[in-house]
KOLKE-487412 format. One line per 5 residues: their letters; for each residue z, y, x of N, C-alpha, C, O. Coordinates in steps of 0.05 Angstrom, whole numbers. Example, Ala and Ser with C-alpha at 12.3 -4.5 7.8 and 13.67 -1.06 7.14 Angstrom:
<nodes>
as) 156:-114:264:156:-90:246:156:-66:264:169:-66:285; 142:-45:257:143:-21:273:157:1:258:161:23:268
</nodes>
This chain:
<nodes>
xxxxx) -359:246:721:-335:234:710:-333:206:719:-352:190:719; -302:197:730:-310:175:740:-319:164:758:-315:173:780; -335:140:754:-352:124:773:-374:147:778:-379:149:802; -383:160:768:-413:176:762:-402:199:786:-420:211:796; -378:205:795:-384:221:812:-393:208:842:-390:185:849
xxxxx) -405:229:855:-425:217:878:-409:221:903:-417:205:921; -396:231:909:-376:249:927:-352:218:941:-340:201:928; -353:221:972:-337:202:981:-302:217:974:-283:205:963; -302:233:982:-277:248:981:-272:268:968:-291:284:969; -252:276:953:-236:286:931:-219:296:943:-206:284:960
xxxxx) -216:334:933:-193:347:925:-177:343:899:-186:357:880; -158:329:895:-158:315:864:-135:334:856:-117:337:872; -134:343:840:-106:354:827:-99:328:799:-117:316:788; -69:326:793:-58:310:775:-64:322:741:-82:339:740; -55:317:723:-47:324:710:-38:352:697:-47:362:677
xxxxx) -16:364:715:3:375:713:-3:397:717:8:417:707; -26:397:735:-39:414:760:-31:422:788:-37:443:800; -16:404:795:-12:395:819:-26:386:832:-43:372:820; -28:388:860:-57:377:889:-41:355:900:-18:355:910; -56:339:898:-52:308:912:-58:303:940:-52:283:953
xxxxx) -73:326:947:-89:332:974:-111:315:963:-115:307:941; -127:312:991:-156:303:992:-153:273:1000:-144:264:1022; -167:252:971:-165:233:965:-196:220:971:-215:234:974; -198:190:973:-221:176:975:-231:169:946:-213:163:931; -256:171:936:-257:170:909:-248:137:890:-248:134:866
xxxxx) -238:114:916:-233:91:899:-203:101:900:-193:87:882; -183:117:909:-154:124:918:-148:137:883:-134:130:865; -168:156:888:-170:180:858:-178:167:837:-168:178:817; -193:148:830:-199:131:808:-180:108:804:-178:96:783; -164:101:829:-142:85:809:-125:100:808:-110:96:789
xxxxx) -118:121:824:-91:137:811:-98:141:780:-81:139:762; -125:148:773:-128:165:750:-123:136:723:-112:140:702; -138:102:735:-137:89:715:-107:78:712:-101:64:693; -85:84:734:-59:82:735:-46:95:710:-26:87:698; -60:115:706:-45:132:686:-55:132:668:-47:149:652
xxxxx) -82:112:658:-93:113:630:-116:144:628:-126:154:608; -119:152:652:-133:178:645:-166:176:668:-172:160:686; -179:198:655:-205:203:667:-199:219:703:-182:233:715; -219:210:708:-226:227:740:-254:242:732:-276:232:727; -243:277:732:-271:296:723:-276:319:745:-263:339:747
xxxxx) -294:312:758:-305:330:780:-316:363:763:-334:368:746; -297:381:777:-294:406:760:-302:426:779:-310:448:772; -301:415:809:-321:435:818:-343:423:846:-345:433:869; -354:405:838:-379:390:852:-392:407:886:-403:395:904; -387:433:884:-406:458:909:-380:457:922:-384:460:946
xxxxx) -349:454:917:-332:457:940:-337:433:965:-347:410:964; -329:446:982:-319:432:1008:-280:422:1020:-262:433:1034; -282:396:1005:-289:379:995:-290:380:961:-275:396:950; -312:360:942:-307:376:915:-279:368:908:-263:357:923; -275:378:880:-254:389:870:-248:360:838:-252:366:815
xxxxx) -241:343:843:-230:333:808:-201:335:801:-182:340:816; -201:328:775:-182:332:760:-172:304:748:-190:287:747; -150:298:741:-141:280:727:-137:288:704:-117:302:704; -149:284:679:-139:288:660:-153:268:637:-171:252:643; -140:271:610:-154:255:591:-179:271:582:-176:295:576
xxxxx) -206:258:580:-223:278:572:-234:279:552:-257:286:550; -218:273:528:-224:279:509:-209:312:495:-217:329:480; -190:308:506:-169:336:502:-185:368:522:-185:392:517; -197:347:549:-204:364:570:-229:385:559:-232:410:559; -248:361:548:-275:367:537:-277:384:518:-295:402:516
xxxxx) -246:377:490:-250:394:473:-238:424:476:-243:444:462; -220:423:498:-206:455:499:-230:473:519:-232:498:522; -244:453:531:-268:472:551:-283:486:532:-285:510:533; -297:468:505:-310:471:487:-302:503:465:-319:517:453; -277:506:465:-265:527:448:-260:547:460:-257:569:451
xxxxx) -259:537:493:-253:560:512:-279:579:511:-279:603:506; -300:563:515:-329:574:511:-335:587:485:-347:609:487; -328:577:461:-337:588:432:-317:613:434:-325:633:421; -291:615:448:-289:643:456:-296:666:472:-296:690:468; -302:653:488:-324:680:512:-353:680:493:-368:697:501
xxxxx) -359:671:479:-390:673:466:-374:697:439:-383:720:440; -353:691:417:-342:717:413:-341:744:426:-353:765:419; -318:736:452:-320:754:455:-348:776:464:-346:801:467; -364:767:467:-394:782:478:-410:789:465:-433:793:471; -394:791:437:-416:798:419:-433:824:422:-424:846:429
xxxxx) -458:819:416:-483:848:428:-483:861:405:-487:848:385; -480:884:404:-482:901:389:-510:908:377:-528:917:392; -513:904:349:-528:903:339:-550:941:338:-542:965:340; -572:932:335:-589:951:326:-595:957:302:-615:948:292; -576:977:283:-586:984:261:-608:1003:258:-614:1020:275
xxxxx) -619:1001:234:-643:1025:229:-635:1039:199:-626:1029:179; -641:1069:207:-653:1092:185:-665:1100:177:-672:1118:191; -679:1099:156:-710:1105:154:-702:1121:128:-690:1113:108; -717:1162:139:-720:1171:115:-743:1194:127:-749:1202:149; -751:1200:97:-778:1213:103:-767:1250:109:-744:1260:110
xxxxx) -796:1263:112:-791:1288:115:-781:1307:107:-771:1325:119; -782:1303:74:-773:1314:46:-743:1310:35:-734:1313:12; -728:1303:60:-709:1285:44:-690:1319:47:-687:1337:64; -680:1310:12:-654:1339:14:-631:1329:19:-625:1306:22; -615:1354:20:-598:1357:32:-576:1337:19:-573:1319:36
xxxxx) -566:1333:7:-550:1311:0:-550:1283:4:-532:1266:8; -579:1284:0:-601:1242:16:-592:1247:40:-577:1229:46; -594:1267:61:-589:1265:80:-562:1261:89:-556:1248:109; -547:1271:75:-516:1269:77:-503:1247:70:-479:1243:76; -518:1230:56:-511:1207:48:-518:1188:65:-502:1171:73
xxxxx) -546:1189:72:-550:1169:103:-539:1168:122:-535:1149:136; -532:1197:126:-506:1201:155:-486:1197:158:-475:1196:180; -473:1192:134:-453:1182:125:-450:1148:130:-429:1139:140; -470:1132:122:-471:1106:136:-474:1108:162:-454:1106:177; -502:1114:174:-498:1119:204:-473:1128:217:-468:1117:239
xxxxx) -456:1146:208:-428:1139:221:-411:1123:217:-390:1119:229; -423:1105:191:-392:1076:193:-410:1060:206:-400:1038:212; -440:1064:213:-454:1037:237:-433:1051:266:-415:1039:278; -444:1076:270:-425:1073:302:-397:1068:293:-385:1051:306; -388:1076:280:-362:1069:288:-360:1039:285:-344:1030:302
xxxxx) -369:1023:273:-375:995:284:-380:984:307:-374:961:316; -395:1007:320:-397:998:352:-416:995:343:-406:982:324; -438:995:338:-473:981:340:-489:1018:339:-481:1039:329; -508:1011:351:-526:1029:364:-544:1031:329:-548:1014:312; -552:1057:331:-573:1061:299:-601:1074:319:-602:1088:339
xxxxx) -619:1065:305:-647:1079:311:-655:1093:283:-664:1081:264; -649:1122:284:-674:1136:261:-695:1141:270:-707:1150:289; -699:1131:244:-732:1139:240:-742:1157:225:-728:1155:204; -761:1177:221:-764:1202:202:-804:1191:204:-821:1187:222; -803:1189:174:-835:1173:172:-846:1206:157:-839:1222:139
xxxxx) -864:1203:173:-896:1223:160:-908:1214:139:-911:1189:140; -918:1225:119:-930:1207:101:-950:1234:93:-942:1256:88; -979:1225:94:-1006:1239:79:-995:1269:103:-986:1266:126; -1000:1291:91:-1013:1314:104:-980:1322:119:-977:1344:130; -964:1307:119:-946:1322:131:-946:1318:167:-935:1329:186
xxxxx) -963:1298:167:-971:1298:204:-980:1320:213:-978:1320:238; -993:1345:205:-997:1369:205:-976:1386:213:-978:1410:220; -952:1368:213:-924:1392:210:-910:1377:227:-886:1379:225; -919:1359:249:-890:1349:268:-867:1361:279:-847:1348:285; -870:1385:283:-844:1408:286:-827:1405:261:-805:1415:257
xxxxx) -835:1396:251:-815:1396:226:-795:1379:227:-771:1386:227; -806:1350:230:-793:1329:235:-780:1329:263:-764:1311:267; -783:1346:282:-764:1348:308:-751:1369:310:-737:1376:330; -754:1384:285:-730:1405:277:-707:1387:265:-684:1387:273; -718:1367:235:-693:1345:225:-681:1333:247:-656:1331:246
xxxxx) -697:1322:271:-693:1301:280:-653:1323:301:-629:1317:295; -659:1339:315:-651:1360:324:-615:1367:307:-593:1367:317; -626:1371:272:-605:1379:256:-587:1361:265:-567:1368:276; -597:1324:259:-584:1303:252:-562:1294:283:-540:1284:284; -583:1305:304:-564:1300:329:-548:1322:335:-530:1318:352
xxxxx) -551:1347:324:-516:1371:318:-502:1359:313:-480:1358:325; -513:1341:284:-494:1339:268:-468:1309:283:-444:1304:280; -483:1303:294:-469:1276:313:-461:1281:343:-451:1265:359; -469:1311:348:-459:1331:376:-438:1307:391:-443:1291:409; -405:1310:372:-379:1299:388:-379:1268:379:-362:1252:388
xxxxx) -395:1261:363:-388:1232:349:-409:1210:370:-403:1188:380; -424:1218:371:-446:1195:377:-467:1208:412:-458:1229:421; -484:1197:423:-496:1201:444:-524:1192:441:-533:1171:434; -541:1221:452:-574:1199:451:-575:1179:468:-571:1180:492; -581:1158:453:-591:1132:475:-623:1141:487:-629:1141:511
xxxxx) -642:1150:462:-657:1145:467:-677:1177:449:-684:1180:425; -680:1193:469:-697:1217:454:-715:1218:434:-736:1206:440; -715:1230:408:-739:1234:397:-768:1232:402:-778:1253:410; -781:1215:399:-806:1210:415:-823:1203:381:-813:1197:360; -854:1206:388:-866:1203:352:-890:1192:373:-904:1199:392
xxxxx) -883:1168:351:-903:1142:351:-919:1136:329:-912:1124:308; -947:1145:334:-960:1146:302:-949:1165:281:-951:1189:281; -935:1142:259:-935:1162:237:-898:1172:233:-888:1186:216; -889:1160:250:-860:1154:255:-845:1173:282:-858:1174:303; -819:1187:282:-808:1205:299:-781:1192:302:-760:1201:295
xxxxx) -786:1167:317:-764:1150:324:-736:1159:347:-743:1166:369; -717:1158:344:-687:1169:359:-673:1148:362:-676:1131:345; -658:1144:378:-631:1127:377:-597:1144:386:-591:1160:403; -585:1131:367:-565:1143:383:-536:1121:384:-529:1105:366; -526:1123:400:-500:1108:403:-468:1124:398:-465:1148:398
xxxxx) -445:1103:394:-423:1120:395:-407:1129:430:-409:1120:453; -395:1148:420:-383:1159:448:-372:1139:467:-369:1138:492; -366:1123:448:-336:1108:468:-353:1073:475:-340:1056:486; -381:1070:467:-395:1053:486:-405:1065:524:-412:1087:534; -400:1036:533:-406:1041:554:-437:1060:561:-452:1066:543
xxxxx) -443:1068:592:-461:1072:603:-471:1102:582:-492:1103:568; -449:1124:586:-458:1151:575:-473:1172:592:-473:1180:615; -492:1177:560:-500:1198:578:-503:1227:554:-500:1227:529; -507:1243:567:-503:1267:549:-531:1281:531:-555:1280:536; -520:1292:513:-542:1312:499:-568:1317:498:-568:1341:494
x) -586:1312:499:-609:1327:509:-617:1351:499:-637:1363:508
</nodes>
């Protein structure tokens, strides 16, 4: 900004956003203190660089909001979790699936989890028979991210909604 830029010569645009052509940086610093305004080097890697005339207090703060909007817009979709055990009847289960579909339709990815507890590790077909029901039951709604796999005492899944990027189908 200013004196602080290092650059003999300037592509300067005005104000308005108009090109002044390619200026000497004492030519561009009094045009800019002519008008009560800053000289702000906006793109330093061109050939020749690139400033701006503008006031930079207005400049600084609309860059600033421009940014707190692209950081909106990019919001990452969160990882929710499910956690229910082996035993769970039929209505607990209907009721958890029931949230897990207002998480995707939120757009955020869910990981269930189906926990073993005492002698039911004896029975892991069991839990990849639930695991199995729960992704029927999400066939047209949702997509495996991530297959049924049992880690310890746990038969962890993920699944996403249809309409996120990077699909892939059924297993």
């Amino acid at each position: 900004m200013n004196d602080q830029i290092q650059a003999t010569e300037l592509r300067v645009i005005d104000e308005d956003g108009k090109q002044l052509g390619v200026l000497s940086k004492q030519e561009a610093l009094a045009k800019a203190r002519s008008l009560g305004l800053d000289l702000v080097e906006v793109s330093p890697d061109a050939k020749p660089p690139v400033a701006r005339i503008v006031n930079w207090g207005k400049y600084n703060y609309r860059r600033s909001k421009q940014q707190q909007k692209s950081r909106k817009a990019n919001k990452v979709a969160e990882l929710k979790q499910m956690r229910f055990g082996l035993k769970i009847g039929d209505h607990d289960l209907a009721i958890k699936l029931g949230k897990v579909e207002k998480f995707l339709a939120e757009g955020h990815k869910v990981k269930l989890l189906i926990v073993y507890r005492g002698r039911e590790q004896a029975h892991k077909e069991l839990g990849f028979k639930l695991a199995e029901r729960v992704i029927a039951d999400f066939a047209n709604k949702a997509v495996v991210e991530q297959n049924p796999q049992l880690a310890g005492r746990q038969l962890s899944f993920v699944l996403r909604s249809n309409n996120q990027s990077n699909k892939t189908s059924l297993s």
